[in-house]
mmCIF file of the N, C-alpha and C atoms, coordinates in Angstrom:
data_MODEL
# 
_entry.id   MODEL 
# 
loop_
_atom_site.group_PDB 
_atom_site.id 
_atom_site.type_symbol 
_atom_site.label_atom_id 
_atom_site.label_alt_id 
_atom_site.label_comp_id 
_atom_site.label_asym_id 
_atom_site.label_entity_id 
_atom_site.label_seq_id 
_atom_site.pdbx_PDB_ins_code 
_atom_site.Cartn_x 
_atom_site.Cartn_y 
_atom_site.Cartn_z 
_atom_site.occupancy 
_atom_site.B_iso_or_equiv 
_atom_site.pdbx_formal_charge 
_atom_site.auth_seq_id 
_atom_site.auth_comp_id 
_atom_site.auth_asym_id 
_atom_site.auth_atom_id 
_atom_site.pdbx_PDB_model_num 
ATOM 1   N N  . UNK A 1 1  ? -311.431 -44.861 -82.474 1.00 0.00 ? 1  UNK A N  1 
ATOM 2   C CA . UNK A 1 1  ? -311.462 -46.143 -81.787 1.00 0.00 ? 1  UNK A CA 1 
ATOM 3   C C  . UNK A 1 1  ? -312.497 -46.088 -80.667 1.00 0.00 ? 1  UNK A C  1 
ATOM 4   N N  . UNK A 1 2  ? -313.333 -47.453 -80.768 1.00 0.00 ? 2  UNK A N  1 
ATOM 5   C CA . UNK A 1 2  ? -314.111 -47.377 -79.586 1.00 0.00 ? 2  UNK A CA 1 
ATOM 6   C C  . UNK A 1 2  ? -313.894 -47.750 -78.661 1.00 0.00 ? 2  UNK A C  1 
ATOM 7   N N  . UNK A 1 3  ? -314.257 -47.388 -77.297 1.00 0.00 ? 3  UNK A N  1 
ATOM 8   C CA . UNK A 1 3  ? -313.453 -48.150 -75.422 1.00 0.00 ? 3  UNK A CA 1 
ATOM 9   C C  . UNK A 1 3  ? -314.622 -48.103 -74.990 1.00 0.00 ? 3  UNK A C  1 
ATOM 10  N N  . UNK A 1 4  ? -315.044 -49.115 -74.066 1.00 0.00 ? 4  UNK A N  1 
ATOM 11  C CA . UNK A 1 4  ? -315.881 -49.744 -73.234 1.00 0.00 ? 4  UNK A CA 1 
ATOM 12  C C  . UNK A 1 4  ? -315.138 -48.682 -71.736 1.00 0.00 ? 4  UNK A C  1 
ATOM 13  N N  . UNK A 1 5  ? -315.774 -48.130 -71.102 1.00 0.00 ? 5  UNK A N  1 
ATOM 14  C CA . UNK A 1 5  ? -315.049 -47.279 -69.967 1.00 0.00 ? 5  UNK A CA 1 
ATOM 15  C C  . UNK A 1 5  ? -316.561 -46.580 -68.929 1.00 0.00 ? 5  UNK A C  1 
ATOM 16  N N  . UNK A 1 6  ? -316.839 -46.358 -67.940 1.00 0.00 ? 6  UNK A N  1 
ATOM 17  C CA . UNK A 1 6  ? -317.194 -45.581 -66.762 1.00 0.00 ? 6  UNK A CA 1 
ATOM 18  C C  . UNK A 1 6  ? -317.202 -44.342 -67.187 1.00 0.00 ? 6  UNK A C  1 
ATOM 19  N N  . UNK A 1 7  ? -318.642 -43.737 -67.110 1.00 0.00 ? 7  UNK A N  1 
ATOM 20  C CA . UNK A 1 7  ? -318.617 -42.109 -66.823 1.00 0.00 ? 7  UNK A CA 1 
ATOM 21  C C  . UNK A 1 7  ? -319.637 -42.020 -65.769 1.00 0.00 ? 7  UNK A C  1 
ATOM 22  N N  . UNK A 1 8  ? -319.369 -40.836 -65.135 1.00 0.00 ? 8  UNK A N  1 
ATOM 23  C CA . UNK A 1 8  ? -319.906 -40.349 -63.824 1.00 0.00 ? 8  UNK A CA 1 
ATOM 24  C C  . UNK A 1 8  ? -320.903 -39.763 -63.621 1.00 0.00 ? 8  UNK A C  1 
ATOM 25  N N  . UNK A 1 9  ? -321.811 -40.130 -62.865 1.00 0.00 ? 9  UNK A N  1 
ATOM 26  C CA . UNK A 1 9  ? -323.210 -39.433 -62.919 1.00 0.00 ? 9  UNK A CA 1 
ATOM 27  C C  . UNK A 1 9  ? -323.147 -39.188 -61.168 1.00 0.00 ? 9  UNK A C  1 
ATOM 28  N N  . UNK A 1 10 ? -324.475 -38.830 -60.776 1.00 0.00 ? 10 UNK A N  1 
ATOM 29  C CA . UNK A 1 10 ? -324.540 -38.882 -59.379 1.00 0.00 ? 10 UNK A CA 1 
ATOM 30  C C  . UNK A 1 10 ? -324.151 -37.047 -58.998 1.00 0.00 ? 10 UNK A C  1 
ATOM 31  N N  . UNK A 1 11 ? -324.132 -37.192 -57.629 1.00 0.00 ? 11 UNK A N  1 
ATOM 32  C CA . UNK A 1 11 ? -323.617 -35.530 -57.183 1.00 0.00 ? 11 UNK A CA 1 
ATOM 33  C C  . UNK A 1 11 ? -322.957 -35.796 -56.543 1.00 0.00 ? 11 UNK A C  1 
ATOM 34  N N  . UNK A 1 12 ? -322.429 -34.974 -55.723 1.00 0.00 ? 12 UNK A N  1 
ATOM 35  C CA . UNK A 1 12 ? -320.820 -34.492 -55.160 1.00 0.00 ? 12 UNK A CA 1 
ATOM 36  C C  . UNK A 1 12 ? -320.838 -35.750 -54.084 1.00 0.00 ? 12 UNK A C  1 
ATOM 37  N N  . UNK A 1 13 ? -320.340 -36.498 -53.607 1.00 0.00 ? 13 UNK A N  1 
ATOM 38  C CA . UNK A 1 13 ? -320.114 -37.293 -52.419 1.00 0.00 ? 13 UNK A CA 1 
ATOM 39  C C  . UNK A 1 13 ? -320.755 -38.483 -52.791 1.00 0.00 ? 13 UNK A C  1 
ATOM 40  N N  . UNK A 1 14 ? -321.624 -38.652 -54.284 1.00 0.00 ? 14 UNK A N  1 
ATOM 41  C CA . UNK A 1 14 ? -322.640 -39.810 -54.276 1.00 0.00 ? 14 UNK A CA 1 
ATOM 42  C C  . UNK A 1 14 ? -322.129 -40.053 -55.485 1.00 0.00 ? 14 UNK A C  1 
ATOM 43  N N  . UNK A 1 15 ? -321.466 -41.120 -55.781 1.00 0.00 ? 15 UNK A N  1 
ATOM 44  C CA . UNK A 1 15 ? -320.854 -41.647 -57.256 1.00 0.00 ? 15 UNK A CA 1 
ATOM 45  C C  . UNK A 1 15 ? -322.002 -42.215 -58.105 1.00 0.00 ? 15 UNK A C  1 
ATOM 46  N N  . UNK A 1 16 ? -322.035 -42.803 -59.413 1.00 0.00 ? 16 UNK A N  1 
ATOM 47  C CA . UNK A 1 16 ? -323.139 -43.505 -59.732 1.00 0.00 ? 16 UNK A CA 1 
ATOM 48  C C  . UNK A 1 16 ? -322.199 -43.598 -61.171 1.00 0.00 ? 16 UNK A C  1 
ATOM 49  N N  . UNK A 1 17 ? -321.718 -44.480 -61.855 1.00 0.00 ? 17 UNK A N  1 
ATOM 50  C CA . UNK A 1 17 ? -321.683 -44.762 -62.864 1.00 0.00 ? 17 UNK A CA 1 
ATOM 51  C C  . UNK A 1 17 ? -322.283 -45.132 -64.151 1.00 0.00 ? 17 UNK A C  1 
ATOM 52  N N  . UNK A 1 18 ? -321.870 -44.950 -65.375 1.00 0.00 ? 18 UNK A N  1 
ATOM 53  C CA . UNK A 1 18 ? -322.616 -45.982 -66.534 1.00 0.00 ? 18 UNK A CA 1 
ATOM 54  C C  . UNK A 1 18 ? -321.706 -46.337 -66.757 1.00 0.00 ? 18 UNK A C  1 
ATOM 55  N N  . UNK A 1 19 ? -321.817 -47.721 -67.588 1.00 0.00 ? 19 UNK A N  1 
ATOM 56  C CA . UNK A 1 19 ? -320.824 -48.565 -68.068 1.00 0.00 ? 19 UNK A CA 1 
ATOM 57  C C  . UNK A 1 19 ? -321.337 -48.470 -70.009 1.00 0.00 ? 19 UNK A C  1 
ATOM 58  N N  . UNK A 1 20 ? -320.341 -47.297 -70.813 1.00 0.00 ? 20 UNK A N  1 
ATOM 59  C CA . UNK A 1 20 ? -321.027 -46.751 -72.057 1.00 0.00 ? 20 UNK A CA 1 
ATOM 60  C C  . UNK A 1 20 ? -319.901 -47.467 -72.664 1.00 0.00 ? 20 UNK A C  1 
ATOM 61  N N  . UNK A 1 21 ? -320.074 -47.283 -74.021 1.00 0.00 ? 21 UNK A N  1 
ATOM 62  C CA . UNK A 1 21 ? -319.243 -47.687 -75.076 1.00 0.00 ? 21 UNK A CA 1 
ATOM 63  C C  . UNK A 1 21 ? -319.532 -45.819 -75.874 1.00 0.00 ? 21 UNK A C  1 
ATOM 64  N N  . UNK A 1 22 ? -318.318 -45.412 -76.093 1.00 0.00 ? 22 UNK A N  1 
ATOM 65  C CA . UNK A 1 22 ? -318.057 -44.031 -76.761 1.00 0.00 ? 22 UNK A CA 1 
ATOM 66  C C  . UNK A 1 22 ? -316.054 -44.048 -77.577 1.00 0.00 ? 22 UNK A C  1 
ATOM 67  N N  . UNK A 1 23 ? -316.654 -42.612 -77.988 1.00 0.00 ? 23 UNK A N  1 
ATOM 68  C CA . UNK A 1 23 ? -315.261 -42.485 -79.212 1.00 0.00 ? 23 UNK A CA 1 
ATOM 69  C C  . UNK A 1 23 ? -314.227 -42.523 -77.336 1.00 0.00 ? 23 UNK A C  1 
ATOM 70  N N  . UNK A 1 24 ? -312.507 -42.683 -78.186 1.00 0.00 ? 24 UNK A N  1 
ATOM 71  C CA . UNK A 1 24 ? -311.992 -42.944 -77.433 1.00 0.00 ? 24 UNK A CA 1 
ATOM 72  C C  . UNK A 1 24 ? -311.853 -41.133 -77.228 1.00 0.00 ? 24 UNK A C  1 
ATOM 73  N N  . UNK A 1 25 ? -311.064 -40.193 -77.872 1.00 0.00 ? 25 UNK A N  1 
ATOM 74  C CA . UNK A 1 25 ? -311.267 -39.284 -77.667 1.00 0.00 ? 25 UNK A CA 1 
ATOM 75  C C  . UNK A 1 25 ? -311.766 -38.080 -77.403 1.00 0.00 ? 25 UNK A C  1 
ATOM 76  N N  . UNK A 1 26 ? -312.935 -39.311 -76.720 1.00 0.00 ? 26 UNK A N  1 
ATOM 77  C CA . UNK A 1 26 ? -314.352 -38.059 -76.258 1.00 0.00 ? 26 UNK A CA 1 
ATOM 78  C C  . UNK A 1 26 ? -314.160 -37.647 -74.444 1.00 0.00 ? 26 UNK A C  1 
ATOM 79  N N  . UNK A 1 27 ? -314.386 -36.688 -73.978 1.00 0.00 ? 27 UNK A N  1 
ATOM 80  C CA . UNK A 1 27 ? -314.264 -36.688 -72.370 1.00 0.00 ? 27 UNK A CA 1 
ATOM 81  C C  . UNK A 1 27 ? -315.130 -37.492 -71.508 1.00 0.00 ? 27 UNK A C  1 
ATOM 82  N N  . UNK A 1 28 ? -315.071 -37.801 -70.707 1.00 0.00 ? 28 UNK A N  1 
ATOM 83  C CA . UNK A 1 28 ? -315.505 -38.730 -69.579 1.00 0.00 ? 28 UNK A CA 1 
ATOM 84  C C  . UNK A 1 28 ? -317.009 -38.095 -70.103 1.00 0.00 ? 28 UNK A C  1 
ATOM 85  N N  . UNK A 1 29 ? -317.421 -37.408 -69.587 1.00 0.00 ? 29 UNK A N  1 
ATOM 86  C CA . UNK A 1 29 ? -318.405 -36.852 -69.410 1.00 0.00 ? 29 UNK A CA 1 
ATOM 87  C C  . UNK A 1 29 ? -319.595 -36.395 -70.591 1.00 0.00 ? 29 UNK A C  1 
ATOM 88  N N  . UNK A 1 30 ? -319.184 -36.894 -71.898 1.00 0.00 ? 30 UNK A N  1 
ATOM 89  C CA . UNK A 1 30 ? -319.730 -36.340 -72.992 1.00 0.00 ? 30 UNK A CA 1 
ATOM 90  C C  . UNK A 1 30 ? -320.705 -37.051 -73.513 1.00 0.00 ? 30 UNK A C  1 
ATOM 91  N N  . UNK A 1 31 ? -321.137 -37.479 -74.351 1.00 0.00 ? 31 UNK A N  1 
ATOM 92  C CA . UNK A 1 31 ? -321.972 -38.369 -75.206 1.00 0.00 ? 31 UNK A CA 1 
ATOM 93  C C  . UNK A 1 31 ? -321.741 -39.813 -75.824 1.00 0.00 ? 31 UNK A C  1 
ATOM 94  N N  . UNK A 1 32 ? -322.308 -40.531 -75.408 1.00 0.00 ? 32 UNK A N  1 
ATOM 95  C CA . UNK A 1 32 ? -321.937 -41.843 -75.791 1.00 0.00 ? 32 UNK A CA 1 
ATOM 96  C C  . UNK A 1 32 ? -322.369 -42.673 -76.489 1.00 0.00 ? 32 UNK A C  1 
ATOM 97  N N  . UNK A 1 33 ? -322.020 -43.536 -77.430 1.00 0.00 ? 33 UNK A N  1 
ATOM 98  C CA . UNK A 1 33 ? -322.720 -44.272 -78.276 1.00 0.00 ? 33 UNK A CA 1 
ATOM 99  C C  . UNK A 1 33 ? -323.958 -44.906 -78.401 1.00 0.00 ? 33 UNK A C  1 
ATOM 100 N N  . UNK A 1 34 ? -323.390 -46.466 -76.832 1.00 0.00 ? 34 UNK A N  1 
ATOM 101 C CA . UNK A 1 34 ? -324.140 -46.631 -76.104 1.00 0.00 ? 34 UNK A CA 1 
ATOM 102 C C  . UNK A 1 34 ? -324.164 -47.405 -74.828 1.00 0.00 ? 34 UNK A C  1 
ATOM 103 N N  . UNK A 1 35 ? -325.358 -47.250 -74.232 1.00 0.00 ? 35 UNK A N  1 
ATOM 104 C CA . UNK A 1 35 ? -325.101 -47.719 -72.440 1.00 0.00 ? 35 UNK A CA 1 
ATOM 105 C C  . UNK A 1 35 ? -325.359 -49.198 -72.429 1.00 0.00 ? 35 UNK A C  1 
ATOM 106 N N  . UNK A 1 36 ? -324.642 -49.674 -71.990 1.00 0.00 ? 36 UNK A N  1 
ATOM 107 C CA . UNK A 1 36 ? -324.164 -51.366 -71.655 1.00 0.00 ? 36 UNK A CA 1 
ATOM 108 C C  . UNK A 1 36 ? -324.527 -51.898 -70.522 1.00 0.00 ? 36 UNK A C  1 
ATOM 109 N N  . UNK A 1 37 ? -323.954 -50.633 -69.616 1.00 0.00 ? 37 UNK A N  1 
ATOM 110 C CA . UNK A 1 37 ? -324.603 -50.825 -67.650 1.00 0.00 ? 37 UNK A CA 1 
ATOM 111 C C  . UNK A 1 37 ? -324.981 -49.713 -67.037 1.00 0.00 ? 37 UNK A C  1 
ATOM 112 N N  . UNK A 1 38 ? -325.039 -50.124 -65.622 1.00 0.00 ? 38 UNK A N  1 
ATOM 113 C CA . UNK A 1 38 ? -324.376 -49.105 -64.739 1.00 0.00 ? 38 UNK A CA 1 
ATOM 114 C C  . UNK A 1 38 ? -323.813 -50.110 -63.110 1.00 0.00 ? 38 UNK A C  1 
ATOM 115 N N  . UNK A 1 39 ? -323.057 -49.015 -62.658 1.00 0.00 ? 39 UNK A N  1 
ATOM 116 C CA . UNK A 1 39 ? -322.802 -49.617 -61.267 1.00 0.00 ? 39 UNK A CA 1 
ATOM 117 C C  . UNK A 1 39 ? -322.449 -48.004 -60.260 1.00 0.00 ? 39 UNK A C  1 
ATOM 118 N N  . UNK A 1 40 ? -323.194 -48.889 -59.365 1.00 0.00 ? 40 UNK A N  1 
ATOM 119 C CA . UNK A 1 40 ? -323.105 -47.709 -57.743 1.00 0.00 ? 40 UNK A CA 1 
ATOM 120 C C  . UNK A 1 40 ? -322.210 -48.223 -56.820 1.00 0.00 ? 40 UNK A C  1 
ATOM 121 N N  . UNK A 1 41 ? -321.363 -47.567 -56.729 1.00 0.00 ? 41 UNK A N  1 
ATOM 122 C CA . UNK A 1 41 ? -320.069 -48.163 -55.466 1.00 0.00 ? 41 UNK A CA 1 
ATOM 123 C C  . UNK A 1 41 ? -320.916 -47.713 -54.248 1.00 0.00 ? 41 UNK A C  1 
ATOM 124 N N  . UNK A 1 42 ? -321.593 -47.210 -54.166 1.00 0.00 ? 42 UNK A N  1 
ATOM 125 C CA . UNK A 1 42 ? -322.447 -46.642 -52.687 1.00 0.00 ? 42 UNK A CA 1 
ATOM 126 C C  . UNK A 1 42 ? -322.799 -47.851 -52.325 1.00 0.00 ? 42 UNK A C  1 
ATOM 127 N N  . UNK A 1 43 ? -323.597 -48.690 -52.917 1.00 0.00 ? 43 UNK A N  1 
ATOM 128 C CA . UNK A 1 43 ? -324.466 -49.269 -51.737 1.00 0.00 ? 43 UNK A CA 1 
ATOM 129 C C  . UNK A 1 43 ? -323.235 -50.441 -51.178 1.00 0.00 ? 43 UNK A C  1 
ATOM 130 N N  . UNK A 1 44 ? -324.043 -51.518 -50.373 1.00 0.00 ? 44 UNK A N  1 
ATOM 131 C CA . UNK A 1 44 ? -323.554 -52.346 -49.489 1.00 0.00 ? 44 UNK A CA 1 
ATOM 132 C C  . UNK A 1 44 ? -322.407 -53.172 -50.016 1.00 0.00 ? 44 UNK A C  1 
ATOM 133 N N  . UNK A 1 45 ? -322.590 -53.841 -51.536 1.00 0.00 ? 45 UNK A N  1 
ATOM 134 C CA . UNK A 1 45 ? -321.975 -54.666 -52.097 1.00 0.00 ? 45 UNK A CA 1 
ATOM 135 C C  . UNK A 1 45 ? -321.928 -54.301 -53.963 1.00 0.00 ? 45 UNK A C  1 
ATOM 136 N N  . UNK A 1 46 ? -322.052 -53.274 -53.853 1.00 0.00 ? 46 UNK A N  1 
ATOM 137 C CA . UNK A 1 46 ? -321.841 -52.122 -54.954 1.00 0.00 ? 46 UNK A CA 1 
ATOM 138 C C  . UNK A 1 46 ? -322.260 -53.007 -56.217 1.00 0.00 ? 46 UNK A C  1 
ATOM 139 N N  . UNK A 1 47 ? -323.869 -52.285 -56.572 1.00 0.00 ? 47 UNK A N  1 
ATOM 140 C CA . UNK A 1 47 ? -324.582 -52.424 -57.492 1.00 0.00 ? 47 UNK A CA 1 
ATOM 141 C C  . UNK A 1 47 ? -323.623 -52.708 -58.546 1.00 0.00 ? 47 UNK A C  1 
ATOM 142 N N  . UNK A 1 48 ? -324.410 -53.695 -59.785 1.00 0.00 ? 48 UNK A N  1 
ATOM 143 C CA . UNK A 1 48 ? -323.499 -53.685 -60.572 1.00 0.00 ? 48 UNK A CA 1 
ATOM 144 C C  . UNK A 1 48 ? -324.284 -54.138 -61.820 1.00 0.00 ? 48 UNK A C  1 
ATOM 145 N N  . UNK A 1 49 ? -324.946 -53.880 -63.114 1.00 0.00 ? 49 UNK A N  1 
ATOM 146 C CA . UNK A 1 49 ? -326.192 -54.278 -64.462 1.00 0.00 ? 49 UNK A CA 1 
ATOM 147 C C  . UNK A 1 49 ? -325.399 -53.854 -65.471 1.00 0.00 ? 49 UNK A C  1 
ATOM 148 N N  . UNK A 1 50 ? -325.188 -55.394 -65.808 1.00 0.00 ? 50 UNK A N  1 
ATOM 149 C CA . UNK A 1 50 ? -324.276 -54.734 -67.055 1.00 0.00 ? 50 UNK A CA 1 
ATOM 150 C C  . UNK A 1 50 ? -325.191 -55.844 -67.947 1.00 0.00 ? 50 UNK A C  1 
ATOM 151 N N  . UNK A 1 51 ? -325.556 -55.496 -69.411 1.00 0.00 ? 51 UNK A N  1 
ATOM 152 C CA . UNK A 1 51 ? -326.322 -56.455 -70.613 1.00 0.00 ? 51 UNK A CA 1 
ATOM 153 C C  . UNK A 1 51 ? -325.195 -56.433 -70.942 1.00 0.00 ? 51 UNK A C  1 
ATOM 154 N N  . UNK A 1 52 ? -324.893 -58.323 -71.606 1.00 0.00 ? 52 UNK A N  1 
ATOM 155 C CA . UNK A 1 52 ? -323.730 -59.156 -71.506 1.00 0.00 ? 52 UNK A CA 1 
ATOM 156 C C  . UNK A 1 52 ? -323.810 -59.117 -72.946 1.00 0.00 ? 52 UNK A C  1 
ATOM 157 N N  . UNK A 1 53 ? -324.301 -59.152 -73.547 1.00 0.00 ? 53 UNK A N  1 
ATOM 158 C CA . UNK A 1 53 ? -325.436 -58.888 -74.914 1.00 0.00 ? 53 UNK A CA 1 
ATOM 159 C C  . UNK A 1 53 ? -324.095 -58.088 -75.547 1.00 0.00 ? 53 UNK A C  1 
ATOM 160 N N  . UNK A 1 54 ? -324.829 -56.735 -75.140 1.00 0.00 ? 54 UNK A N  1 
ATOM 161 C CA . UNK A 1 54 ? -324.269 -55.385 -75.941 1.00 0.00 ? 54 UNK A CA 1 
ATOM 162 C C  . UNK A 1 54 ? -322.743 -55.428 -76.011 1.00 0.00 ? 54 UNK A C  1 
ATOM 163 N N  . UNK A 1 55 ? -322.376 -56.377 -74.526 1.00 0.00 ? 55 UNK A N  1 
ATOM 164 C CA . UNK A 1 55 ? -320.983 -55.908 -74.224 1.00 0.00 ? 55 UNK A CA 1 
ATOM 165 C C  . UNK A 1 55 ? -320.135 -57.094 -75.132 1.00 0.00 ? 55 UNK A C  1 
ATOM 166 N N  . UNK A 1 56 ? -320.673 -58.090 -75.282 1.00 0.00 ? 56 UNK A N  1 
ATOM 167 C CA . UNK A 1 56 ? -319.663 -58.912 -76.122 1.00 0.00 ? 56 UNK A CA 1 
ATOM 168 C C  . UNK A 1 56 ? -319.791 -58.531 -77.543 1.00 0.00 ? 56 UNK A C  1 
ATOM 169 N N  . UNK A 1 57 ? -320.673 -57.906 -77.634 1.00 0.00 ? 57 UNK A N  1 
ATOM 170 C CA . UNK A 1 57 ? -321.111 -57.539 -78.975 1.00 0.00 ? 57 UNK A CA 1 
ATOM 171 C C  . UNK A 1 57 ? -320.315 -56.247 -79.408 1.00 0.00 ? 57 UNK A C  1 
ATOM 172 N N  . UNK A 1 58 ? -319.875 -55.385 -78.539 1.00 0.00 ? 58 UNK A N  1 
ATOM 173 C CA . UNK A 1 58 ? -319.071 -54.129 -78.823 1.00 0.00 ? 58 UNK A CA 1 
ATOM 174 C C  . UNK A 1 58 ? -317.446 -55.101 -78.645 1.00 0.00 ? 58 UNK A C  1 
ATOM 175 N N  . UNK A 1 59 ? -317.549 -56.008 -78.120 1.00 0.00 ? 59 UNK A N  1 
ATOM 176 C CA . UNK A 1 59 ? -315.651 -56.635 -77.906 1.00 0.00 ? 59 UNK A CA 1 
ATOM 177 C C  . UNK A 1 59 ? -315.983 -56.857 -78.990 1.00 0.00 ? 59 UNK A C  1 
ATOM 178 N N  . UNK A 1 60 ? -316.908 -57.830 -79.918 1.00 0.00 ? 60 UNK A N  1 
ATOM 179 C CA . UNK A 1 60 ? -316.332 -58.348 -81.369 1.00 0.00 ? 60 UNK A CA 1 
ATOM 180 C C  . UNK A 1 60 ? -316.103 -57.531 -82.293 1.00 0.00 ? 60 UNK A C  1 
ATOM 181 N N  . UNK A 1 61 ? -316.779 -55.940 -82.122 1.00 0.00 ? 61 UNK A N  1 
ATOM 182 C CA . UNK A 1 61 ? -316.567 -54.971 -82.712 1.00 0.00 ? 61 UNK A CA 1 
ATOM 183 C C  . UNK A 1 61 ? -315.548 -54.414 -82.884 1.00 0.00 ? 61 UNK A C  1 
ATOM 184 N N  . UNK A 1 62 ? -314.593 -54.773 -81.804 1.00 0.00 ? 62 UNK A N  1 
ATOM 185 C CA . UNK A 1 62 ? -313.142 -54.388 -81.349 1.00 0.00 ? 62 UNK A CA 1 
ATOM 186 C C  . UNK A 1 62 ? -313.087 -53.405 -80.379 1.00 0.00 ? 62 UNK A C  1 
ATOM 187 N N  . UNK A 1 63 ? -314.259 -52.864 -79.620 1.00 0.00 ? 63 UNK A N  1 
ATOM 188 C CA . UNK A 1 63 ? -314.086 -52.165 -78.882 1.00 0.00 ? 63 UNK A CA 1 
ATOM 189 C C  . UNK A 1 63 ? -312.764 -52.702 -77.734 1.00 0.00 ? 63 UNK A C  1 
ATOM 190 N N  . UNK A 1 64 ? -312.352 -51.388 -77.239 1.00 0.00 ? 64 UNK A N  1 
ATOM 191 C CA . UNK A 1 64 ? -311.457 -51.745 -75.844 1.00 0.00 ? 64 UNK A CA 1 
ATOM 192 C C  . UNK A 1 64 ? -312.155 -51.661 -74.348 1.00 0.00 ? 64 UNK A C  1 
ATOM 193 N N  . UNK A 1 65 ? -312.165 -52.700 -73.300 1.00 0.00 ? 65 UNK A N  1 
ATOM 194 C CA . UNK A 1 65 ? -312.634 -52.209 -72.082 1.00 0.00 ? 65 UNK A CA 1 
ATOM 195 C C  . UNK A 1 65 ? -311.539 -51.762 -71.442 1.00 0.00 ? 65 UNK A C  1 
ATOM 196 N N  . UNK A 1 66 ? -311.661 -50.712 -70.298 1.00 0.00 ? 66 UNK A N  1 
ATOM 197 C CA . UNK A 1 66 ? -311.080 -50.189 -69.515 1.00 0.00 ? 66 UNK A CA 1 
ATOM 198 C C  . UNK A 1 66 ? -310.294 -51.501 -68.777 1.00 0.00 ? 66 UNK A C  1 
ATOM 199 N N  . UNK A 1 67 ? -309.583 -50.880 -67.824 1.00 0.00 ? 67 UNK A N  1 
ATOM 200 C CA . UNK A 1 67 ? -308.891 -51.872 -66.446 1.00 0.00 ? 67 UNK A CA 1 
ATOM 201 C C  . UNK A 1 67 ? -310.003 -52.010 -65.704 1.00 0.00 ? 67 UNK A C  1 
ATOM 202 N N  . UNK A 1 68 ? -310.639 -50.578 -65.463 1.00 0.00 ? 68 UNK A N  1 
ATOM 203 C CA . UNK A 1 68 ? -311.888 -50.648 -64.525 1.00 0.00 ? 68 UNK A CA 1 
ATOM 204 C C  . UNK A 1 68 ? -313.418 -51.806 -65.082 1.00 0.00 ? 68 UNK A C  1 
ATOM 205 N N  . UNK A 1 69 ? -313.486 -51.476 -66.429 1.00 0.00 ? 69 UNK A N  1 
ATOM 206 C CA . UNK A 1 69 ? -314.197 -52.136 -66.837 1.00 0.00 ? 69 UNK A CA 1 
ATOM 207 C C  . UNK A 1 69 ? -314.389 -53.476 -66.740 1.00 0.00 ? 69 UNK A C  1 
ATOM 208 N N  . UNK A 1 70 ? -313.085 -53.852 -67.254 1.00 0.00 ? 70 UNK A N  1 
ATOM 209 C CA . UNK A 1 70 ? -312.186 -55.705 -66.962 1.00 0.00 ? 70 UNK A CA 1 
ATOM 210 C C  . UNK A 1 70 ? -312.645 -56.132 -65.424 1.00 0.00 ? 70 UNK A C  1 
ATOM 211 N N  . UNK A 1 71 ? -312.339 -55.521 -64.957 1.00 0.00 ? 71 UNK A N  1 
ATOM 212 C CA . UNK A 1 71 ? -312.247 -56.126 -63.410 1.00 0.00 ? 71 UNK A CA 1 
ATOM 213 C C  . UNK A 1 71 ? -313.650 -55.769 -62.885 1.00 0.00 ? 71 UNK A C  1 
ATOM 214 N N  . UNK A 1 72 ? -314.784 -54.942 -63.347 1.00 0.00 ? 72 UNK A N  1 
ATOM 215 C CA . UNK A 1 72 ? -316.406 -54.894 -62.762 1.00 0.00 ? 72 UNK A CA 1 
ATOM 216 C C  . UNK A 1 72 ? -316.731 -56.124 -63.666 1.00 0.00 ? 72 UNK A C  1 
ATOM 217 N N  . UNK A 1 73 ? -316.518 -56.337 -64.897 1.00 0.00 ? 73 UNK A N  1 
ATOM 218 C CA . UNK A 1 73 ? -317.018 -57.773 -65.444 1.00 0.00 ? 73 UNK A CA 1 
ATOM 219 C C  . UNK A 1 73 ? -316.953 -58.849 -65.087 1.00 0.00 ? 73 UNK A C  1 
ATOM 220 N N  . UNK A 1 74 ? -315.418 -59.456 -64.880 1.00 0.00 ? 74 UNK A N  1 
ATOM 221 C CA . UNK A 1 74 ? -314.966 -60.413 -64.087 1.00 0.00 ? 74 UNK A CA 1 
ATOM 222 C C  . UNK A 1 74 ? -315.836 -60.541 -62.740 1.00 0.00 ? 74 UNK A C  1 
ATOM 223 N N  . UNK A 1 75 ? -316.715 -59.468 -61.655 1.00 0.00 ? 75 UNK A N  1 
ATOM 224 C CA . UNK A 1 75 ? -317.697 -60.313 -60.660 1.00 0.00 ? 75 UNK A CA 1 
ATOM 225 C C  . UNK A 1 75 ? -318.561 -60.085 -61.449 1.00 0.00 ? 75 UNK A C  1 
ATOM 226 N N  . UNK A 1 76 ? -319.311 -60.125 -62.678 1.00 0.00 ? 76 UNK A N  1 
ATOM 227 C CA . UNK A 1 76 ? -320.301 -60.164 -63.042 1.00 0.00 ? 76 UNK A CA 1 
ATOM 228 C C  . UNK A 1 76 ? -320.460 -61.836 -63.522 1.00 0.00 ? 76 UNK A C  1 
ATOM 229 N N  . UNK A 1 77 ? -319.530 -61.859 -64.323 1.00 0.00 ? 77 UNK A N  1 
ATOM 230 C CA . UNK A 1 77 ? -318.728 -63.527 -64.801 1.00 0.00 ? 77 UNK A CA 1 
ATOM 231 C C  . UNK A 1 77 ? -318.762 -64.474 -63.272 1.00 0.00 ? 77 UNK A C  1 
ATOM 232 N N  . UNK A 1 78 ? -318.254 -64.237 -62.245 1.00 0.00 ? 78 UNK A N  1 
ATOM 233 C CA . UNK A 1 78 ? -317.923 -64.674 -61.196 1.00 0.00 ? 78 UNK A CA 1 
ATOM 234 C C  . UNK A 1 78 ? -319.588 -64.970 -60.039 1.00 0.00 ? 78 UNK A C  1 
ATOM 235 N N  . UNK A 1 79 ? -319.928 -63.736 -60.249 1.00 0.00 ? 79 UNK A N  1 
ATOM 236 C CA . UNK A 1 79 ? -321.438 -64.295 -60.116 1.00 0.00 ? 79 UNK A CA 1 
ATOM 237 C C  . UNK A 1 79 ? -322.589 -65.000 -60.452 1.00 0.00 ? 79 UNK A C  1 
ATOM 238 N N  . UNK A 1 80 ? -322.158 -65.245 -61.886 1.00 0.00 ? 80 UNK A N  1 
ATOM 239 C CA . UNK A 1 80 ? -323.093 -66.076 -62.506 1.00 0.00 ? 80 UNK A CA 1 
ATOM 240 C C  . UNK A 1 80 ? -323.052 -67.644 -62.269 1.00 0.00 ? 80 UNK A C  1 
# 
């Protein structure tokens, strides 16, 4: 099964996300299908590039998004 979910990039104290589509039983950290976004909780009002494209296109696929995922989309939706 595929999930829409956050893996971690960045170094120790400096977060940096991608927003990937990968197997569900793969680790955070492993190889991913493919990249959709990213978002940085660092800066002021925490970066956030997600292609709306790929991502509705992996939901019709049946992918699953995260909680985390759901709720970085929703201000992406909210910003537009």
């Amino acid at each position: 099964m595929v999930v829409i979910r956050l893996t971690r990039m960045g170094t120790k104290h400096r977060p940096f996300y991608r927003i990937v589509a990968t197997d569900r039983q793969k680790p955070r950290e492993s190889r991913y299908i493919d990249l959709i976004g990213h978002y940085d909780p660092m800066t002021a009002q925490g970066q956030l590039k997600v292609d709306m494209e790929k991502y509705n296109s992996w939901i019709q696929k049946g992918a699953k998004p995260s909680d985390t995922v759901k709720s970085l989309i929703k201000k992406v939706g909210s910003d537009n």
